[in-house]
Structures are given as C-alpha cells and as structure tokens.
C-alpha positions in Angstrom: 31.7 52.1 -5.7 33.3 49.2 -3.9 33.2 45.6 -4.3 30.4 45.1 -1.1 28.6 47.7 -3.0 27.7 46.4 -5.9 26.8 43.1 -5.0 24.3 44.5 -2.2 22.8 46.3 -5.4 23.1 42.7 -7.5 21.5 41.3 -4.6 18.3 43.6 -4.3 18.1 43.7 -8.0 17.8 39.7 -7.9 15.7 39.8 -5.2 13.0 42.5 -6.7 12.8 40.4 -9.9 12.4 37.0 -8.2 9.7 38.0 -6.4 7.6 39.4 -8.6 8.2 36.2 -11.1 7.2 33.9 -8.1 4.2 36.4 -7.3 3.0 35.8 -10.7 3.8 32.0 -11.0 3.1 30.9 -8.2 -0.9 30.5 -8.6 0.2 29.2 -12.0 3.0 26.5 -10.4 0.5 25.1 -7.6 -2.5 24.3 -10.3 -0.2 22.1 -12.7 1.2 20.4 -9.6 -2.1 19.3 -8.7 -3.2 18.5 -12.3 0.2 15.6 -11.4 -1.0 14.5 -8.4 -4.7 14.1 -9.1 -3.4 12.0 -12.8 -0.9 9.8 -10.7 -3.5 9.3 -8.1 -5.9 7.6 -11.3 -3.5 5.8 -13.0 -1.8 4.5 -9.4 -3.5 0.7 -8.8 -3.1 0.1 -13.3 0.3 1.9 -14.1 2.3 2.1 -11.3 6.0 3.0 -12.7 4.0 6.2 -14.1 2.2 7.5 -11.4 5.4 7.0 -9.3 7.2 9.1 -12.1 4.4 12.1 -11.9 4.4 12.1 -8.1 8.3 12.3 -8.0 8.0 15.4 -10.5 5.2 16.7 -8.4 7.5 16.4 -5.6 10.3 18.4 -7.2 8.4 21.0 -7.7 6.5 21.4 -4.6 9.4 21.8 -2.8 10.7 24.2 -5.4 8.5 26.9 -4.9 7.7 25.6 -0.7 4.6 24.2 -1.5 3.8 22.2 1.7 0.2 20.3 0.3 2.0 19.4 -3.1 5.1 18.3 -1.0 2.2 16.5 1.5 0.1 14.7 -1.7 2.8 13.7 -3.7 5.0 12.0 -0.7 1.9 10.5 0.8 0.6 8.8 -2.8 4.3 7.8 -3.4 4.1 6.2 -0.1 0.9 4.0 -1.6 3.1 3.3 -4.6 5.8 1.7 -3.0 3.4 0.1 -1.0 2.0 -1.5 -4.2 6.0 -2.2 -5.5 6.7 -3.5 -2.4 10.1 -1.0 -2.2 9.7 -0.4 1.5 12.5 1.5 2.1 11.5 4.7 -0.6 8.3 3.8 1.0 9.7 4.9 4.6 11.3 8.0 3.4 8.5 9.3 1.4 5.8 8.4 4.4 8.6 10.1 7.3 9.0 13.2 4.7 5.5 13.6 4.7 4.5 13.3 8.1 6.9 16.0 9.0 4.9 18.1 6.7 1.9 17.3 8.5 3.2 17.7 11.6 4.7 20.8 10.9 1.7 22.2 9.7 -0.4 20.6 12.9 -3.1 19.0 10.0 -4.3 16.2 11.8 -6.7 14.7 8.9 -3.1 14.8 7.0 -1.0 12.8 10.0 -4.0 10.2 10.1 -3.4 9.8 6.3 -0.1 9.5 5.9 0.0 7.0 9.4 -2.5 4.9 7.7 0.2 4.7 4.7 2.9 3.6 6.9 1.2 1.3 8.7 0.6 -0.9 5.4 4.5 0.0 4.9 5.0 -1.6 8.1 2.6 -4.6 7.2 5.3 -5.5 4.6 8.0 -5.2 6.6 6.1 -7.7 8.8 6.3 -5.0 11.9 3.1 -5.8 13.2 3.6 -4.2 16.5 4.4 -0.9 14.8 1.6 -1.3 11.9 -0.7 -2.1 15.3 0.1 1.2 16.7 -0.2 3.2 13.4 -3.4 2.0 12.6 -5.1 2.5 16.4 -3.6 6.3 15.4 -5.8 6.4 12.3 -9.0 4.4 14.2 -8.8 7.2 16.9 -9.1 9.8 14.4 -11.8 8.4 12.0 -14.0 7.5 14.8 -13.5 10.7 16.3 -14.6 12.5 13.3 -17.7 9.9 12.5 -16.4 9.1 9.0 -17.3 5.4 9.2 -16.7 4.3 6.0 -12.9 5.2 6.3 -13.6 4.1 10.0 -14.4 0.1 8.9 -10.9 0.2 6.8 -9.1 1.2 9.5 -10.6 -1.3 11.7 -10.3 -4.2 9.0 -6.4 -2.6 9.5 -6.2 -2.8 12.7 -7.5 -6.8 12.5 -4.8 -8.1 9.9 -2.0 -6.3 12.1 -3.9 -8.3 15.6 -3.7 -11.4 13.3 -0.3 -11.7 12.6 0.5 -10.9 15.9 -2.2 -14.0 16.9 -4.1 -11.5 19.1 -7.3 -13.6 17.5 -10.0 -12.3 19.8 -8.7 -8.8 19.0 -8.4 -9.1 15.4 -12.1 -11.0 15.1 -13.7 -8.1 17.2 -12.2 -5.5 15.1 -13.1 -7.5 12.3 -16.8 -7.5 12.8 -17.1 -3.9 13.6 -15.9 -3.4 10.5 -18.5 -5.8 8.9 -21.3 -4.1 11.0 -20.2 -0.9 9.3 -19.7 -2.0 6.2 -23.2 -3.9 6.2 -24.8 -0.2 7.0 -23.0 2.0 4.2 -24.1 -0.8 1.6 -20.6 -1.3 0.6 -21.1 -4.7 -0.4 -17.8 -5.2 -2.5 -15.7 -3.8 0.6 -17.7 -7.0 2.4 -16.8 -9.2 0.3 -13.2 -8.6 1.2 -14.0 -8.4 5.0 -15.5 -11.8 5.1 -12.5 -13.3 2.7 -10.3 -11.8 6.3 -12.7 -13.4 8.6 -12.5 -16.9 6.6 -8.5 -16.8 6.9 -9.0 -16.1 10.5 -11.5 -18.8 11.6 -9.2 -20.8 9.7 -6.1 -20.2 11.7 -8.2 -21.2 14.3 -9.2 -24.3 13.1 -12.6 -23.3 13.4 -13.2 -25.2 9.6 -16.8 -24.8 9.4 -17.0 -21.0 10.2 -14.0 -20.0 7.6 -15.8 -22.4 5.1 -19.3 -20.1 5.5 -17.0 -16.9 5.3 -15.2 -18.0 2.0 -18.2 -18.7 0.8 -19.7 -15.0 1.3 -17.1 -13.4 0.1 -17.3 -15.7 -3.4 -20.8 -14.9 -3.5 -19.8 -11.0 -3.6 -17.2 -11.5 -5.6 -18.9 -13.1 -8.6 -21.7 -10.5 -8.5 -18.7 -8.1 -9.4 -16.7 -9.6 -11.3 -13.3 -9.7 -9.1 -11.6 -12.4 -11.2 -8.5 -11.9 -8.4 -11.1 -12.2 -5.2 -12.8 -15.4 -7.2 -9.3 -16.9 -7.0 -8.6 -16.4 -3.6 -12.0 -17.2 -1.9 -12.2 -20.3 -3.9 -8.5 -21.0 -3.5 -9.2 -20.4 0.3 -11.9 -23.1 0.1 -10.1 -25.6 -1.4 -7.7 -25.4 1.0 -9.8 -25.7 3.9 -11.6 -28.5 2.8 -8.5 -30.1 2.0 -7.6 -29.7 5.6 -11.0 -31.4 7.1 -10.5 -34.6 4.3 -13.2 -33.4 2.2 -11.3 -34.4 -0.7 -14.0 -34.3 -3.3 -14.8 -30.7 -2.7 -11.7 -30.0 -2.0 -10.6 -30.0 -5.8 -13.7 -29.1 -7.0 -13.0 -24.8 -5.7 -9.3 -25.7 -6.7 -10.0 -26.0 -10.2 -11.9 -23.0 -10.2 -9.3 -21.0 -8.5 -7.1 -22.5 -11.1 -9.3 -20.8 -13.9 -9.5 -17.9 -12.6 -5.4 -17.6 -11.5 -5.0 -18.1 -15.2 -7.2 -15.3 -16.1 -5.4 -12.5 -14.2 -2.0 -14.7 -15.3 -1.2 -15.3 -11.7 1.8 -17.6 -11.4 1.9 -17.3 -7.7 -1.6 -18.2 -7.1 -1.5 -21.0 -9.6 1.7 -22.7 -7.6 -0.3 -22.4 -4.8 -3.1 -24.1 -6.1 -0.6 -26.9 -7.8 0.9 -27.7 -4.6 -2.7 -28.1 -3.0 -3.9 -30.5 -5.7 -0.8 -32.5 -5.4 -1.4 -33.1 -1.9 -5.2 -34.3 -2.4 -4.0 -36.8 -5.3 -1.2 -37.7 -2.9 -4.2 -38.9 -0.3 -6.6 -40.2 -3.0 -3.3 -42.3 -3.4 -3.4 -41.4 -7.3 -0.4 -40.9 -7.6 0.3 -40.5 -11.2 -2.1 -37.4 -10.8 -0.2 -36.0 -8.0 3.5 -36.5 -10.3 1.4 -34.4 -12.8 0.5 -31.2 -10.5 3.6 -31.3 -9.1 5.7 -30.9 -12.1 3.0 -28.3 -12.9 3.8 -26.6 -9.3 7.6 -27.0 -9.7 7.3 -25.4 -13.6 5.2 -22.3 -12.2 7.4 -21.7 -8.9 10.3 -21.3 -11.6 8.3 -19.0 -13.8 7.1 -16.7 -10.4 10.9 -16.6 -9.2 11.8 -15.4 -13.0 9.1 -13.2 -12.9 10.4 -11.6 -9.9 14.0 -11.4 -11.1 12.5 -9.8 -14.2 10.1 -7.0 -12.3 13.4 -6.5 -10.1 15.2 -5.7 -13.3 12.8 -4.2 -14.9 12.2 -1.5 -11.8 15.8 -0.6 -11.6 15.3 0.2 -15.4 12.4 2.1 -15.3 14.0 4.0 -11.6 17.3 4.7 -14.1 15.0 6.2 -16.6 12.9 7.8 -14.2 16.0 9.5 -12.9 17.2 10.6 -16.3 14.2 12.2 -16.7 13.7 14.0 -13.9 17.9 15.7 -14.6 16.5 16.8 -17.8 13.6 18.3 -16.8 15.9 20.5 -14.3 17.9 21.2 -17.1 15.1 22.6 -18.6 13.7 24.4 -16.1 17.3 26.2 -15.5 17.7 27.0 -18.9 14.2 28.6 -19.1 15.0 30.9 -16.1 17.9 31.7 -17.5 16.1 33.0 -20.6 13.8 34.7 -18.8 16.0 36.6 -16.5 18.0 37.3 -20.2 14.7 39.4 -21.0 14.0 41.3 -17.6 18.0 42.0 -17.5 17.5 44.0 -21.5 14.7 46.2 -19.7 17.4 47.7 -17.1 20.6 50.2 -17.6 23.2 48.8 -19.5 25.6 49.0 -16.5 23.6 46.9 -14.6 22.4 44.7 -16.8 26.7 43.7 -17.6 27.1 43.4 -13.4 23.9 41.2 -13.3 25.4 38.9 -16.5 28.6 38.6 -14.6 26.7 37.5 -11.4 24.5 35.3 -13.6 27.5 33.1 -15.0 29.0 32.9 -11.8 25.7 31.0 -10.6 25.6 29.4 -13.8 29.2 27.8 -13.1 28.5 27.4 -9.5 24.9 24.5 -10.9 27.4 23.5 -13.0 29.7 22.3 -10.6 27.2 21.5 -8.1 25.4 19.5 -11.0 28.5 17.5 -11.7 29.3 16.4 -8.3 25.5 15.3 -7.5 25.8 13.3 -10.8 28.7 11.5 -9.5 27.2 10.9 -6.2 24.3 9.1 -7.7 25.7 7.1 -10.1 28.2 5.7 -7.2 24.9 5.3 -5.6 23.2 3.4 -8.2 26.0 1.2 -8.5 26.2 0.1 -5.1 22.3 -0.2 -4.9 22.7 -2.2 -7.7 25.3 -4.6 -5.7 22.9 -4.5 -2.6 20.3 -5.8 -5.0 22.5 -8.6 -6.2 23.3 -9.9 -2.8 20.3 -9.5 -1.6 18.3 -11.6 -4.4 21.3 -14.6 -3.8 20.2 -14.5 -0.1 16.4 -14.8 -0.9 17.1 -17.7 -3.6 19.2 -19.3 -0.8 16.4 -18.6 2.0 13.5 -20.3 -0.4 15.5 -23.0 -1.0 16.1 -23.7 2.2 12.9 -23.4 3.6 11.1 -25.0 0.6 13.2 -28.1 1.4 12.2 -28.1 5.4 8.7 -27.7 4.4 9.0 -30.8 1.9 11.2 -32.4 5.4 7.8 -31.9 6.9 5.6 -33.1 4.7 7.6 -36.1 4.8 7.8 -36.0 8.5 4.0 -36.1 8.9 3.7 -39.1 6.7 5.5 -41.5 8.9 3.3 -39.6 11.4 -0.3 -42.5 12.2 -3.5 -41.1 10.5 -6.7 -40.2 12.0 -7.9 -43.7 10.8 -5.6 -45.6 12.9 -6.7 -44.0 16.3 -10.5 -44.5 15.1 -10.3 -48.1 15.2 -8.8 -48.3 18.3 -10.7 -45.4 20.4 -13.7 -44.3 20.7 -12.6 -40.9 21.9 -9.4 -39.4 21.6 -7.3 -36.0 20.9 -3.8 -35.4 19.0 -2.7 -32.4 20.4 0.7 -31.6 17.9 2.7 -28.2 18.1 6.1 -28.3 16.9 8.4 -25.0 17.6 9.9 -25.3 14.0 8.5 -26.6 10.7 10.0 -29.8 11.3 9.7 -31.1 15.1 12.0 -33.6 17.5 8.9 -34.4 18.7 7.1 -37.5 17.1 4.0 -40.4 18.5 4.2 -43.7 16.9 1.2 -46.0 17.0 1.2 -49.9 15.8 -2.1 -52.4 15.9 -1.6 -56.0 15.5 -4.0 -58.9 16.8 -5.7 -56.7 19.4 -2.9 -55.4 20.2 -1.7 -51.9 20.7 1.6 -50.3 20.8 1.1 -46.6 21.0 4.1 -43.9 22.4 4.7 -40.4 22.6 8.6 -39.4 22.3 10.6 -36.3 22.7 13.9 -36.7 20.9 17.1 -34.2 21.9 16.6 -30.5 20.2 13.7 -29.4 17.6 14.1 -28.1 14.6 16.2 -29.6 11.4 18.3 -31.1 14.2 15.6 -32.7 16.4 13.3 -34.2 13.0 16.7 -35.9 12.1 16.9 -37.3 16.0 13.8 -38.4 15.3 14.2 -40.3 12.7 16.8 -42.5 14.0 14.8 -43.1 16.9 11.4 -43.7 15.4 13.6 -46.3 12.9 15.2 -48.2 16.2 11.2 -48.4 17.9 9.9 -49.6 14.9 12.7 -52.4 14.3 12.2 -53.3 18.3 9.0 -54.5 17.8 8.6 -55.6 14.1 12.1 -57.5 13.4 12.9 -58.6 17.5 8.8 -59.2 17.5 9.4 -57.8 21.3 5.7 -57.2 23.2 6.7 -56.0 26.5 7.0 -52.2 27.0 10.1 -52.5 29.0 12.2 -54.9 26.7 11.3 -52.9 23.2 13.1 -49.3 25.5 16.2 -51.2 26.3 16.2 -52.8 22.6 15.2 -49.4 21.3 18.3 -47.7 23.5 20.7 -50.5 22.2 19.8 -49.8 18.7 20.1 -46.3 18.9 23.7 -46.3 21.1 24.8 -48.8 18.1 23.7 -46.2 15.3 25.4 -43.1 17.0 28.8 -45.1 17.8 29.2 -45.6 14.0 29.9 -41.8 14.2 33.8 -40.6 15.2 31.8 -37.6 17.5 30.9 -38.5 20.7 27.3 -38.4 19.9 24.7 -38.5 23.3 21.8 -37.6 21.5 18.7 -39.8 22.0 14.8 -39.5 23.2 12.6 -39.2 26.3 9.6 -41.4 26.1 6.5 -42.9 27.5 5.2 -46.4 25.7 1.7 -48.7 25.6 0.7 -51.8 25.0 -2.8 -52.2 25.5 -5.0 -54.9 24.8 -7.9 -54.4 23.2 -10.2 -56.9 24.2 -9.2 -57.3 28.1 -8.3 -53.3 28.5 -4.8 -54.9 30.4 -2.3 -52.0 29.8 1.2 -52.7 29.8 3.3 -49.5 30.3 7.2 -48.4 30.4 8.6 -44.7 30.8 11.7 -43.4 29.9 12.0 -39.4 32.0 8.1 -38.9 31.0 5.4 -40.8 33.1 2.1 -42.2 32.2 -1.5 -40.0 33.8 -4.6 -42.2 34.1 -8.1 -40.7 34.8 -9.9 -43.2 36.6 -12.9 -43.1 39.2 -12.2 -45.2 42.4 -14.2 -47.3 44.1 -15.9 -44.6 45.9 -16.5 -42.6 42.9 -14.1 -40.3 43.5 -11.7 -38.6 40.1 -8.0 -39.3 40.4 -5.2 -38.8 38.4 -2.8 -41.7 38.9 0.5 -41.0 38.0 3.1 -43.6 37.1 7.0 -43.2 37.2 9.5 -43.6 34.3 12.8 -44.5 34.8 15.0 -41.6 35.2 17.4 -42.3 32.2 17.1 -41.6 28.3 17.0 -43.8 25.2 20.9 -43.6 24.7 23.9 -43.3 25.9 24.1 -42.7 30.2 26.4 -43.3 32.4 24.2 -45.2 34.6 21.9 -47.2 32.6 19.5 -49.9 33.7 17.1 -52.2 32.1 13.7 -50.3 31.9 10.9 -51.2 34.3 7.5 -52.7 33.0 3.8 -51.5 34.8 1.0 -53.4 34.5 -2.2 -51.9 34.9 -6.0 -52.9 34.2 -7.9 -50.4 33.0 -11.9 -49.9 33.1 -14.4 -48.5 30.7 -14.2 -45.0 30.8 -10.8 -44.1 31.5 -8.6 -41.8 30.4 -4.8 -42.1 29.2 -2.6 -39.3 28.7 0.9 -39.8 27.0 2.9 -36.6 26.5 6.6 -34.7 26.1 7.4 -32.1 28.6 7.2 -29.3 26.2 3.3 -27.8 27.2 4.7 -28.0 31.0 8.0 -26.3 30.0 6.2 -22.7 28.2 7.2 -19.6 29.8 4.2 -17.3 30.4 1.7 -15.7 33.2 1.7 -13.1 34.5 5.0 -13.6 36.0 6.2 -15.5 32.9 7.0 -18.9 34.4 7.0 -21.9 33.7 3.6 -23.8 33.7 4.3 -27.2 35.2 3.2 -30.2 35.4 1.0 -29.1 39.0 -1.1 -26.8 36.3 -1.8 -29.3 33.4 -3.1 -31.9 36.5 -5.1 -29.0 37.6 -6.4 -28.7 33.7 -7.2 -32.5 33.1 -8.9 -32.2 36.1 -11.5 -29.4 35.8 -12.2 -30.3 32.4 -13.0 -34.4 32.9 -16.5 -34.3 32.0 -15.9 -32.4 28.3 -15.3 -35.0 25.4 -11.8 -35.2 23.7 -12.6 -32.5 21.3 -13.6 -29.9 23.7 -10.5 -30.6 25.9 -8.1 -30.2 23.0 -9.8 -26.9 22.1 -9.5 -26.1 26.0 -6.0 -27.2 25.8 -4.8 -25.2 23.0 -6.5 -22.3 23.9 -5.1 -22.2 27.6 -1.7 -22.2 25.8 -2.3 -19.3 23.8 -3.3 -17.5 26.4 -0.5 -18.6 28.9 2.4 -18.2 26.8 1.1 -14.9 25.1 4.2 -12.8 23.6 6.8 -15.1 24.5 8.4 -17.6 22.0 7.4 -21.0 21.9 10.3 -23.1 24.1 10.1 -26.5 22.4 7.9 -29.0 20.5 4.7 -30.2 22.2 3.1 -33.1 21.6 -0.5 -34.5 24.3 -2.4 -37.9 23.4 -5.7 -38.2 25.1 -7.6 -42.0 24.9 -10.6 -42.7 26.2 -10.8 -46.7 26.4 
C-alpha cells in the first residue's frame, strides 16, 4: 500500500468518526451555548467583566461547531457590553462580525438588532451622522413590523443622534412620537426617561420654562420607582437650569438633592458636576467663602473621577488578561478531551489502523502545538503594544482635560468682565444681547459704562477667536476702559484714537511686529436728552427710526475705515452726533452674523440680509427678535462650521 493510500484511508477513517461525534453533540453543544448567552444576557447591566467573559466563550464555541445564532447572540450582546465599557473598538468588531452573520443568513429582525447596537457604538464615538443612519435602519423596521414598544426606543434613538447633530425640530418630533407611544403601552418608567431627553433639549434651546416642566416629570416618575441615578440627574438638570435663569434660591435647593442622591450610587462624576454648579451660585450670591468651599469640594472629586478612571482602565486590562488566560485553558481542555476520546473510538478498530491513526494523531498534536505557540507569541506582543497605546493614549486625555478645563475657567473669567443683565436694565427699557462665540473663549467682547446719565456702551471684534482672540481682547477691553476712566475722555471719537494709542504702545513692548488690534463701533448716549454721540472703527452704527412721514428706515452711519492699532494710514476717528426719539432702535454689532456661510448656495449672508431682517421684524419686542435672530442663524448656516465669533446689541431708548 503506498504512502497516498493510507492517508486517504486515515482520512475517511477521521472523517467517519467526526461526524458521527458532531451528529451526537451537536444538539448537546448548541443547548449549553445558549444556557451562556441567556446567563450573560442577566448578569450584563450588574456584572459586566462576567457576562463579557461568558459571551466570549459562547463565541468560541459557536464558531467551533458553525453555529451561526450562537455566533449571532453572543457578538451582538458583546456589542451591548462594550457599549456599557465604553471599549468602542471590540465594540466595532463584535457588531461588524455579527452583522455579517445576519446578513449572511438574510435575517432582517437580526440586522435591525445588531444596527441598533452599533448605532449606540457610534453614539460614543460621537458619529452622529453614522448613529443617525443606523437608527432610521432600525425605525424602518420596527414600524414596519408594528412592534411599538421597540418602535418608541428607536425613535427616542433617533432623537439624541438629531440632537447632537442640532437638527432640534428633528430630534423634538421624534422625541414626542416616542412619548405618544410610550404614553399608550403604560410604560411609565421608559417616560420618565423620555421627558428627562426632552428637558435637556428645551434646554439647549433656551426654552427654560419648558425644560424646567420636563425635569420635573421625569423626577416625578423617577421617585415613584426608585431610580436613585434618574433622581440625580433630573434634579441635577434642574438645578442647573434654574441656575441659568438667576433663580438662585431654587437653584440650590435640586442641587442639594442631586448631591444626596450622587452620593448614594457613589457617583464622583455627577457629584463634580454638581460642585462646580454650586460654586457658581455662591460665586453670584457673592458668598464667597461658600463658593471656596464647593470648589475645593469640585477640585477633590474631579481628582478622585480621573483616579477612578485610571483605576477601571487598569483594572479592565486585568480582568481582559485573565479573561484571556482563561479562555487558552479552556481550549486546552477541550483538546485534551478530544484527544481522549478519539483514544477510545481508536481501541474499538484493528490494531493496524488504530497504530496509522496514532501516528496521524501526534502529527496533529505537534502541528496545535506549534500553531499554539506562535499564536501565544502573537498576543502577548499584542498585549504589549495595546498596553503602550493605552499609555499614550491616557497622557493625551490628561493633557486634553487640562487644557480645556483651563479654557473653560478662561471663560468663565472672560464672561465676568462681560456687563450683567442688571446694567442694561437700568439703562433700557428693551434690549437683546445676542452672544455666540466660535470657541469657548471668544475675540469678541461689548463693554458697557454708566456714569451721571451717561452712557458708554460698544460692541468690538478684536483680530482672531479662540485662545488667541480672548487674549486680543483683553488688551483691548484694558486700553477702552483706561480711555475713559484714567484720561476721563467723553467723546466717542477721542476715547478710539486714545484707545488705538494705548493699544499700539502695549504691542510695541513686544520684539514681533505685532498688528493685532479690534474693529469697533462706540456710544455715548445721554440719558436724559436721548443726544447720542457715536464713533466707528470698520463697523457702522444702524438706527430704526420713523420719519416724519411715518415711514421705517434704517439709517446707517459710517465708521472710519481703519482699526484700533497699527495702520499705515491712520487718522483721528470721526465723531457723529445724532438725537434720538422715543422709540428708536440701536444696533451695535461685529461682522461675524453677516460673515456665516450657508443657503442654499452656501454664501455668505451679508449685511443686505440682516437689514432685510431688522426690518420685517420691527414691530416684535427685543425678545422675540433675538429668538428670530438666532433661529434664522441656525437655519442659514445649517451643516457648516461657525466662521467667527458673533456678537448683536439691540436698545430700544
């Protein structure tokens, strides 16, 4: 008998006994693989590390034996896990893996599943556009079917993804479908959740009162069952909000419930949040030994949430080593007991081929070996460098908080030199602060003084945005305020060129040839005679006035076509003097809302526009034409990128 012989007859011998051990096992195999799934499915949202360890095995052996809905389940609840872990890239590969399985075997109810996973994957990753497109996949196919109640989740989906992408009438529509739903099934706790969403959405919109009635819902539900993490949030939410509209009392009344309940689920991160807040209403009840005491409370807690994280990072690369130690032996195991079995099945056949199958046997045996060793290898180099990736990657985050915590603290101090609400109230009787800037901090800045009867109010643009443009700004702001207080200067023209020379004189201390400076349009305007007094540098001064005839205009005035700083043709800046009547309108702004890319054929929106705006909207108050305002932006600049910090000033004298 030749060599090709015998192992065609080692080869059908294998072959005969295999399959009727896989015949047999197979029923056997499939029911303990469920038995995984279904126990990490329980223990998923409590132990987390454990139901990721059963799904992996699940996995394992799914693909083992070809097992397409164990290889489906187990990838699809892993892809929940790492949801929950917040490891979005085993996230990706378990959610791809399993929607080829699903799309393989042309299961629909699986693909909407699995896309549904995904799309929360993507929600991490802060893909919105591809979490948008994932869920409207999953919407299509509940509603399709009529199963509503997984129908309102993928709409209340659908709406966080529309949020963060500030498609707001989107996400509020698909928001309150999912409400209406929800209000039909009874699924009250579910509400409670949907109206926490709505709250955070009326609230991006400013809309105060609305998100107020939502939090409030949603605290009611809460309570009623008990969800000591909800109760933090909703009342967390609250304090926030009423924090925002000055209500200062209530304000830290829902803050130090959300800190009681924070300390019940031991939630550093909600707690810091809550610190922060409180500091900030102490810091405007001016008690300020009350704000030093929350925010060394803040500062302790956001150390203890970045150790904790360090810790849980540390901690899951343990538990993943172990988890991967396990999972060797367990092959190991399962080899050995094949081994032993095919041992048995070999004694039953003629001792000739039972010493050709043993032969053939340890040259498979050597072959795992091999193979075994090699794989080892490969993953330990793999750990390693994971391991290195890790450690980058957590000095880049400590770096990127860092930063950004001290630009947010920039701002807060940014918007302290900024002139309160009260100011403007005891000047106007109507009036509008429209305030975007591009970054957190903004080159953008208006300055308001009253003195005697007197007042000096401005809107200026300094050069850039950002880090850069805030520090611009604060040069500039500096050199207007000296102008008037320590020259004592009163006419608009005089405190520019002061303003200019102070500025020039602060930049030439520098060895760089520094040209930075501001565009600007100044006020004076006295109270009691309504004479306005009125200079310009590049941004011009609109007036809403009715003529003699009746008849709306807006009345333009020029600037001067140079900067505040250095130019290469500077002149002393011209000073307008205009009287104004009861029921006029000012406007003094930066070129920023003009400047927007957008439309339909994303241009710019120009000044010709924003007349057109003013215009059509004179007979609303100031607070209705802000709203219009900002909401004509949104929808003008859609998509695109903001270009630059925007700042509007509407008075009504």
């Amino acid at each position: 008998m030749n060599t090709k012989r015998i192992f065609y007859f080692l080869f059908l011998i294998i072959v005969f006994i295999n399959s009727e051990y896989c015949f047999s096992n197979f029923s056997q195999d499939t029911i303990q693989i469920n038995k995984l799934i279904q126990e990490a499915r329980n223990i998923g949202w409590n132990d987390t590390r454990k139901s990721i360890e059963l799904s992996i095995l699940a996995r394992e052996k799914s693909t083992n034996i070809n097992y397409l809905k164990g290889m489906f389940d187990a990838n699809q609840h892993l892809t929940m896990c790492y949801y929950i872990t917040g490891e979005n890239d085993l996230g990706l590969n378990s959610g791809f893996t399993a929607l080829k399985v699903a799309k393989q075997t042309k299961d629909i109810v699986w693909e909407a599943r699995i896309s549904n996973s995904l799309g929360l994957i993507y929600m991490n990753l802060e893909n919105y556009n591809e979490a948008k497109r994932l869920f409207s996949i999953v919407l299509k196919h509940h509603d399709k079917k009529n199963d509503q109640k997984n129908l309102a989740t993928a709409l209340n989906n659908l709406s966080n993804a529309c949020l963060y992408l500030k498609e707001y009438d989107n996400s509020l529509d698909y928001r309150l479908k999912s409400i209406t739903i929800r209000k039909k099934l009874n699924l009250e706790n579910d509400l409670g959740d949907s109206y926490n969403d709505l709250g955070e959405t009326y609230s991006i919109l400013k809309e105060y009162n609305k998100a107020l009635y939502y939090f409030k819902k949603c605290l009611e539900i809460k309570r009623k069952y008990e969800d000591f993490e909800m109760i933090a949030l909703s009342t967390m939410n609250l304090g926030k909000t009423y924090l925002t509209i000055n209500q200062l009392a209530k304000s830290k009344e829902y803050f130090s419930i959300a800190e009681e309940f924070s300390k019940k689920i031991h939630s550093s991160e909600y707690l810091t949040i809550v610190y922060e807040n409180l500091a900030l209403v102490y810091e405007k009840e001016k008690q300020f030994s009350k704000q030093a005491k929350y925010l060394k409370l803040y500062i302790e807690n956001r150390e203890k949430l970045l150790n904790e994280k360090s810790l849980e990072s540390i901690n899951n690369l343990q538990i993943k080593h172990e988890t991967e130690n396990k999972q060797q032996k367990i092959e190991l195991l399962n080899k050995e007991r094949k081994i032993k079995d095919n041992e048995i099945l070999l004694k039953r056949n003629q001792i000739k081929k039972q010493r050709l199958f043993m032969w053939f046997l340890l040259f498979i045996i050597l072959f795992f070996i091999v193979f075994i060793v090699i794989i080892t290898r490969f993953f330990i180099q793999k750990r390693k460098a994971h391991q290195l990736i890790s450690i980058q990657k957590k000095e880049i985050e400590d770096k990127h908080i860092e930063i950004t915590s001290s630009i947010t603290y920039a701002k807060r101090i940014q918007s302290a030199i900024l002139p309160q609400d009260d100011t403007f109230n005891e000047v106007f009787r109507e009036y509008f602060i429209y305030y975007i800037p591009k970054d957190i901090v903004a080159g953008d800045f208006y300055w308001m003084i009253n003195e005697n009867n007197t007042v000096y109010i401005a809107a200026a643009d300094c050069t850039g945005h950002g880090v850069p443009g805030a520090l611009v700004s604060v040069v500039c702001y500096n050199a207007l305020n000296r102008s008037v207080r320590e020259f004592g200067l009163t006419d608009p023209g005089k405190i520019l060129d002061k303003t200019r020379e102070i500025v020039v004189q602060e930049f030439e201390k520098s060895n760089e040839d520094v040209k930075d400076g501001m565009d600007i349009s100044l006020c004076i305007l006295d109270i009691n005679t309504n004479l306005l007094k009125w200079s310009g540098a590049n941004n011009p001064l609109w007036i809403l006035s009715k003529n003699s005839d009746n008849v709306l205009e807006l009345i333009e005035t020029k600037p001067n076509k140079q900067p505040i700083g250095k130019f290469a043709h500077s002149t002393f800046f011209n000073t307008h003097i205009i009287q104004l009547q009861k029921g006029d309108e000012i406007y003094l702004f930066t070129d920023g809302y003009q400047d927007q890319f957008g439309g339909v054929q994303n241009k710019k929106f120009k000044q010709k526009q924003m007349r057109e705006l003013l215009l059509d909207n004179y007979l609303k108050n100031m607070d209705e034409k802000r709203n219009i305002i900002h909401t004509n932006f949104i929808s003008w600049k859609k998509d695109n990128e903001q270009v630059d910090d925007i700042t509007i000033l509407g008075l009504k004298i």
